[in-house]
C-alpha positions as CSV (number, residue, x, y, z in Angstrom):
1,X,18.8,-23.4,-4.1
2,X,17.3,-21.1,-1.6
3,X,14.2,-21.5,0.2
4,X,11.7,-19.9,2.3
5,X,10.1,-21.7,5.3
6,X,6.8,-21.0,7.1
7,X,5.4,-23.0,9.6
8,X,3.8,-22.5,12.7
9,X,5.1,-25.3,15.1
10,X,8.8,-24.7,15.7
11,X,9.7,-28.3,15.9
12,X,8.3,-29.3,13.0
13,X,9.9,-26.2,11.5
14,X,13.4,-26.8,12.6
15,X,13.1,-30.3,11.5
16,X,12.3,-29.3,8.0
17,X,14.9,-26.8,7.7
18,X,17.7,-29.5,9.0
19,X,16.5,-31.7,6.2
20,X,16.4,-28.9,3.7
21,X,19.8,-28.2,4.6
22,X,21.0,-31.7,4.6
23,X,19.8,-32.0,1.0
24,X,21.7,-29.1,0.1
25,X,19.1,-26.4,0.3
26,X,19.8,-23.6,1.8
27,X,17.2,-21.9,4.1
28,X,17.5,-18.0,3.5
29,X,14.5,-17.4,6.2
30,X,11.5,-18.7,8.4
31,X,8.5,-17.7,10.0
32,X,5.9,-18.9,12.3
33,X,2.8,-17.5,10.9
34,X,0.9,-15.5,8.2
35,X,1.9,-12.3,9.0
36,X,5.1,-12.7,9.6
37,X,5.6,-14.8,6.8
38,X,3.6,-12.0,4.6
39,X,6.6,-9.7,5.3
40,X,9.5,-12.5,4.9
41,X,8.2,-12.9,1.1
42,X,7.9,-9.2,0.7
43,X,11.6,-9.0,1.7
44,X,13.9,-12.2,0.9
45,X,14.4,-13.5,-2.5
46,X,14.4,-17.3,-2.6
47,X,13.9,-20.1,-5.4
48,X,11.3,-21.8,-3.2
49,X,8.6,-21.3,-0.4
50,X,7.9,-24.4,1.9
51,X,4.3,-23.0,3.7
52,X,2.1,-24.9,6.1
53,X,-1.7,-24.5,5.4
54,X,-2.7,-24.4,9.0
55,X,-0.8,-21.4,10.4
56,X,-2.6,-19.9,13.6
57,X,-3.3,-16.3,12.0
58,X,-4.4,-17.9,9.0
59,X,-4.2,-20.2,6.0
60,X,-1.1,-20.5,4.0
61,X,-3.0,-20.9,0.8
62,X,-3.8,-17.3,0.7
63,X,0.2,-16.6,0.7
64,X,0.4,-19.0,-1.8
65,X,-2.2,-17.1,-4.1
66,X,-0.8,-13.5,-3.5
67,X,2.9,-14.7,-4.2
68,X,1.8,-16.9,-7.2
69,X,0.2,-13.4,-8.6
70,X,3.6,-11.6,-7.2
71,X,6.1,-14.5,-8.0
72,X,5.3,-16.3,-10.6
73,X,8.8,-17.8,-10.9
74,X,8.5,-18.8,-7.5
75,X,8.1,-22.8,-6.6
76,X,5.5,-23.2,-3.6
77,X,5.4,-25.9,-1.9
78,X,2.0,-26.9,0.6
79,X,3.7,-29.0,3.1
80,X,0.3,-30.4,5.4
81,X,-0.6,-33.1,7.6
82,X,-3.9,-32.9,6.1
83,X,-4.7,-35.4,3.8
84,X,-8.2,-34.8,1.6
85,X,-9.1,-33.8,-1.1
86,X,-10.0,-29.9,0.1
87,X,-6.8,-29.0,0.9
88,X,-4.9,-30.9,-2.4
89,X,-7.6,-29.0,-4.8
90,X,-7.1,-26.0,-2.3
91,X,-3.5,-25.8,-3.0
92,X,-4.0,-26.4,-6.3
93,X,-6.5,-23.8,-6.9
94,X,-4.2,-21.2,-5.2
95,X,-1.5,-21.4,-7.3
96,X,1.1,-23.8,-5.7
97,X,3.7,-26.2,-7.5
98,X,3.2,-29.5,-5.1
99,X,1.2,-30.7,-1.8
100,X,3.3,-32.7,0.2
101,X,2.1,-34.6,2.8
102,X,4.4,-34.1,6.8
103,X,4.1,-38.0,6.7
104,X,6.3,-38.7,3.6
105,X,9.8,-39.5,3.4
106,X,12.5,-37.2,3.1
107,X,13.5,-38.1,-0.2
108,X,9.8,-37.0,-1.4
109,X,10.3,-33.7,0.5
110,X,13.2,-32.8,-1.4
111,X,12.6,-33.8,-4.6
112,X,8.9,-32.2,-4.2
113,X,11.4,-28.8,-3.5
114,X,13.6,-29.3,-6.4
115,X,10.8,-29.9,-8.9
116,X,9.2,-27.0,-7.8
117,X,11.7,-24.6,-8.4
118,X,12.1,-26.3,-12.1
119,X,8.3,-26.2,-13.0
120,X,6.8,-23.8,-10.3
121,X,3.8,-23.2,-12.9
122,X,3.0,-27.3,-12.9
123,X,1.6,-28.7,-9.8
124,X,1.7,-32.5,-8.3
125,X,0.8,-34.3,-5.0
126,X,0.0,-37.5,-4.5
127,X,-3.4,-38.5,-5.2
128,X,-4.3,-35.7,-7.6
129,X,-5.4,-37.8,-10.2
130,X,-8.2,-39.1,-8.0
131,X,-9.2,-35.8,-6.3
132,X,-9.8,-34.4,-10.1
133,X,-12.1,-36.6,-10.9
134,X,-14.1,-36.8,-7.1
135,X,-14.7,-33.0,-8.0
136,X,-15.9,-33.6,-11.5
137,X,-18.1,-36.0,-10.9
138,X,-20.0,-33.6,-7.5
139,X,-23.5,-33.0,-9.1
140,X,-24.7,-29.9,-8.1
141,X,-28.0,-29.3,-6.6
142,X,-30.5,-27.0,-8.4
143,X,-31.2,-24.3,-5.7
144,X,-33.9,-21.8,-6.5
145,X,-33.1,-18.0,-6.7
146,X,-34.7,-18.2,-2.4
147,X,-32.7,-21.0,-1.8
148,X,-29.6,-19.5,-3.0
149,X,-30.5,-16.1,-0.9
150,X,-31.3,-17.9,1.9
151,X,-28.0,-19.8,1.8
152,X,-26.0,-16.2,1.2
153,X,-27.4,-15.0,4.5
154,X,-26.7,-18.5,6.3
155,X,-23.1,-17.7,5.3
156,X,-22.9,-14.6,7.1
157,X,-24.2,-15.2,9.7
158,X,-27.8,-14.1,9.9
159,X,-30.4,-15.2,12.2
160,X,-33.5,-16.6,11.1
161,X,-35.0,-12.9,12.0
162,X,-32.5,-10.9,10.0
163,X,-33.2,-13.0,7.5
164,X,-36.5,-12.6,7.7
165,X,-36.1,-8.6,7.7
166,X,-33.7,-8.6,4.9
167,X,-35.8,-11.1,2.7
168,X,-39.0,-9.7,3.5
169,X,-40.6,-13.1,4.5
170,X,-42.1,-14.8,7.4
171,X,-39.6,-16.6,9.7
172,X,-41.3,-19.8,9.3
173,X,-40.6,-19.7,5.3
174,X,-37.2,-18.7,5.7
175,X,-37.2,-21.7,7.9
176,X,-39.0,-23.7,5.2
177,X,-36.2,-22.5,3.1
178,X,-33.4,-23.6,5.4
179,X,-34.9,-27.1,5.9
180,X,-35.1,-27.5,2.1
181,X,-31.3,-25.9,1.7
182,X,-30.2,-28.6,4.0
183,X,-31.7,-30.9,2.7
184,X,-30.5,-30.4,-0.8
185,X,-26.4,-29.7,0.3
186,X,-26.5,-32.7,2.7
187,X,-26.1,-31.1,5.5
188,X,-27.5,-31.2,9.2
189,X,-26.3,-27.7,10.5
190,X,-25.3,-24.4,9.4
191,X,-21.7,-25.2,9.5
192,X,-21.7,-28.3,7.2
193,X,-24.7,-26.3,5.0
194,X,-21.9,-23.5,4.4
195,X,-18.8,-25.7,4.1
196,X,-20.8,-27.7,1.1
197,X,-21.5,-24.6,-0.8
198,X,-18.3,-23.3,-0.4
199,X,-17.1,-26.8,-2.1
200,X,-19.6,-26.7,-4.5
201,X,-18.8,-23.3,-5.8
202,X,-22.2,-21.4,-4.7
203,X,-20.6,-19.0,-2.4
204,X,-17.0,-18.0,-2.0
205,X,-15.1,-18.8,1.4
């Protein structure tokens, strides 16, 4: 069984690939980062790809959705030290076969590997189950057509002014607007503002 590797801390990485090989893997090529792991899938065959999400140029879930769409044959397997419920519905949504936490054992490494290059089109990771149903049960908040405007523009970046310009309102009710979008995602900043409606499917990341 061949497999791919990508991952952007080269201990970590020759750690996996001694354990792949030790299972009886065989690792037909690595890379450190998006881009270079966007041209190793573009030119190496392999059963499986082993990708971090975190990988300094970029996320590894956006490989794993363009080789899902190119590969569909191809197991992918997230291997993260991030443990929550964004990244295991993340991975999920992209198009992977299993998220496997850099905190389990060896023996769930490999078998993770070797399911996914049996059912690459069926995913699994730990805690799945319960992730599902934290997402369906997220009630989301009734923004008005403004709100939801407003919120676009926070998303980009605007200042209060820009939006103002664009929107054709005074600053203080695009501020009004703001407060109330806050108040209504839960959140206490732009940031946390965006990063709820991203989650909550009212703007795309």
């Amino acid at each position: 069984m061949s497999v791919l590797l990508i991952d952007d801390h080269p201990l970590v990485r020759d750690g996996i690939a001694r354990l792949l090989e030790d299972g009886g893997l065989t690792v037909v090529g690595q890379a450190s980062n998006l881009a270079e792991g966007t041209r190793l899938v573009q030119t190496v065959e392999a059963d499986v790809m082993v990708v971090d999400v975190s990988l300094g140029d970029g996320s590894g879930l956006d490989l794993v959705a363009s080789m899902r769409s190119r590969r569909p044959r191809m197991g992918i397997v997230v291997l993260t030290m991030h443990n929550d419920d964004e990244t295991l519905l993340g991975a999920l949504d992209a198009g992977a076969s299993a998220l496997v936490l850099k905190t389990s054992s060896s023996e769930e490494v490999l078998s993770m590997v070797r399911r996914a290059a049996s059912v690459p089109d069926s995913f699994t990771a730990i805690g799945l189950a319960e992730a599902l149903r934290r997402r369906s049960s997220v009630v989301r908040p009734n923004l008005t057509a403004r709100e939801l405007e407003v919120l676009e523009r926070l998303a980009v970046g605007d200042s209060v002014a820009g939006m103002a310009k664009r929107l054709f309102m005074s600053e203080s009710t695009v501020k009004t607007h703001i407060a109330k979008v806050y108040s209504k995602l839960g959140a206490h900043n732009r940031a946390s503002a965006v990063m709820a409606a991203i989650k909550l499917g009212f703007v795309k990341s």
